[in-house]
Each structure stands twice: as structure tokens, then as C-alpha cells.
VEXROMAR-29802 format. One record per residue (C-alpha): residue number from 1; residue in three letters; chain; y, z, x. Coordinates in Angstrom, 1 decimal, padded with zeros to 4 digits, always signed. Layout:
residues N
NODE | NUM | ala | A | Y | Z | X
...
//
This chain:
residues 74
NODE | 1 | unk | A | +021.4 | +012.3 | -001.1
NODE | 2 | unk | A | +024.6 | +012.5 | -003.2
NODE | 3 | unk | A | +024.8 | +008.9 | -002.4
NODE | 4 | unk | A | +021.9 | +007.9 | -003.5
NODE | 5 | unk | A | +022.4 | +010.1 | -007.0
NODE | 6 | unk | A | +025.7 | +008.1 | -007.5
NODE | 7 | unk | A | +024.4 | +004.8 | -006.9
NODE | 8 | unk | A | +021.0 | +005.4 | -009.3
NODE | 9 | unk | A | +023.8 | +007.1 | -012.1
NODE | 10 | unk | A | +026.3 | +004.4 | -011.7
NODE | 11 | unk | A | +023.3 | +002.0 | -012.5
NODE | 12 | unk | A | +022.0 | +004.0 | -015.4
NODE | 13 | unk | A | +025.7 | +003.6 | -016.5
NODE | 14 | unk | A | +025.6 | -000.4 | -016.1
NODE | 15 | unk | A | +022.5 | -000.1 | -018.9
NODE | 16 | unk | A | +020.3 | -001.0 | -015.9
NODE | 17 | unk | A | +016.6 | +001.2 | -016.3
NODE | 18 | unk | A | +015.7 | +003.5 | -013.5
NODE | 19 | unk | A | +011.7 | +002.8 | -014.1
NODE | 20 | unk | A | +010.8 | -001.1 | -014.5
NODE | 21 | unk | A | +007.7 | -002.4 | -015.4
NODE | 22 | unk | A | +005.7 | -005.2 | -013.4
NODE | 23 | unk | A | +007.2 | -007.4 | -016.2
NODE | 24 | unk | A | +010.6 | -006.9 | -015.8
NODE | 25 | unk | A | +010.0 | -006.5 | -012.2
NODE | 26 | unk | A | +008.9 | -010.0 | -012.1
NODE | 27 | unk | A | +011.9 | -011.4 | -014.0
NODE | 28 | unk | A | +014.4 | -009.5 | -012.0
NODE | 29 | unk | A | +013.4 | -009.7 | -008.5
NODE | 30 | unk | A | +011.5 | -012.9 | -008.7
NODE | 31 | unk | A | +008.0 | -011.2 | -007.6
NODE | 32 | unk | A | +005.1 | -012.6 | -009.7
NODE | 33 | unk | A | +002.7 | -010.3 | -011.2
NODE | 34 | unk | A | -000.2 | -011.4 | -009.0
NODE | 35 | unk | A | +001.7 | -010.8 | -006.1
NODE | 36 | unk | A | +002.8 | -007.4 | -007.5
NODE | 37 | unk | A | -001.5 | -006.7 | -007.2
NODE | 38 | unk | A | -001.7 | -007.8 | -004.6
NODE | 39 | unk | A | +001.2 | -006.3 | -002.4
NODE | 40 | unk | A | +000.0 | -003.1 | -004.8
NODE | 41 | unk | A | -003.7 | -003.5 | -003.5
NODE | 42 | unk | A | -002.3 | -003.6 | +000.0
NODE | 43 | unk | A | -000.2 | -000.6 | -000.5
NODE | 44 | unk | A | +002.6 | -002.6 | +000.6
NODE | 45 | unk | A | +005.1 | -002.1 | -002.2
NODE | 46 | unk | A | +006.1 | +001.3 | -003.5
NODE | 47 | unk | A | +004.8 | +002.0 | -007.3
NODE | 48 | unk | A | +003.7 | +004.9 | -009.5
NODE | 49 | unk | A | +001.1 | +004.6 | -012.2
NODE | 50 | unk | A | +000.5 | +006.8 | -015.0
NODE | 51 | unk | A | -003.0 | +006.3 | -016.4
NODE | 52 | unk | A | -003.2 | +002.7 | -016.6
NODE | 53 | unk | A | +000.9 | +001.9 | -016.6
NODE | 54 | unk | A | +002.1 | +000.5 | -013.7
NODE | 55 | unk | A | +006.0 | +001.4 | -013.0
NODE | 56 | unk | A | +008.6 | +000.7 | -010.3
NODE | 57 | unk | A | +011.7 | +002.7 | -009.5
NODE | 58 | unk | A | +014.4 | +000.2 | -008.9
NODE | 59 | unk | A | +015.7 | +002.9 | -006.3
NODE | 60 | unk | A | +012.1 | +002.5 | -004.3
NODE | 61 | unk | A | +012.3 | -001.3 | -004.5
NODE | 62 | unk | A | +015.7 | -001.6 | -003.1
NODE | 63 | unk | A | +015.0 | +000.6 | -000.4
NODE | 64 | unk | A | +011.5 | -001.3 | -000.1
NODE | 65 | unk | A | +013.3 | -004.7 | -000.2
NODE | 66 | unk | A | +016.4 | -002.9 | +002.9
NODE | 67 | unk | A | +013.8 | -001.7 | +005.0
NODE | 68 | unk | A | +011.9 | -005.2 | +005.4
NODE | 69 | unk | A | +015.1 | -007.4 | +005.3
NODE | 70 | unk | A | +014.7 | -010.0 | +008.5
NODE | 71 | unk | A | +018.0 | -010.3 | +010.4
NODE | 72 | unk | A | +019.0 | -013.5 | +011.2
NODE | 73 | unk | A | +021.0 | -015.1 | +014.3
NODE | 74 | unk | A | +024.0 | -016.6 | +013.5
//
């Protein structure tokens, strides 16, 4: 866990935000907004909503984005 701690507070060091929104989501991992929905409506991508806010932790996504990575052959 302390690993985790220092990578999320090296981030918030870097000016990086710990909570992104399906905006900035989409403009920094390259996932439209529709497929946000619709990976949200599938419950196949991690998210927390407050009333009607959607929000992502960058630390869920990256673990989201390591646990589906596809190896490849070389």
C-alpha cells in the first residue's frame, strides 16, 4: 500500500488531479464520453458518482487499464 500512496502523492506533486471527470477522462486517456456510458452501464470501468457527478480516480483507471492489458508475442 505504501507504494501505491507514493505513486498517487508523487502525482498530486506533478499537478496531476487524483479525481477526473468524464471530460478530462476523455481528453487524457482517449476514451469518448459515450463509451465512458457505456463501459459505465456495463459496469466495466471503475467510477464513483456523487448525486449526478460522475468522477474517476486516476489510481482506479490505471489499475483498470493494468489488469486488462493484452500481452503480446514477440
Amino acid at each position: 500500500m505504501n507504494k501505491e500512496k507514493e505513486a498517487r502523492d508523487q502525482l498530486l506533486t506533478k499537478g496531476q488531479k487524483e479525481w477526473l471527470t468524464p471530460k478530462e477522462l476523455a481528453q487524457e486517456f482517449r476514451f469518448s464520453e459515450s463509451t465512458q456510458a457505456k463501459y459505465r452501464m456495463e459496469r466495466k470501468i471503475p467510477f464513483s458518482k456523487i448525486g449526478r457527478y460522475i468522477r474517476y480516480s486516476r489510481d482506479e483507471i490505471n489499475k483498470w487499464l493494468e489488469v486488462n492489458r493484452v500481452e503480446v508475442s514477440v
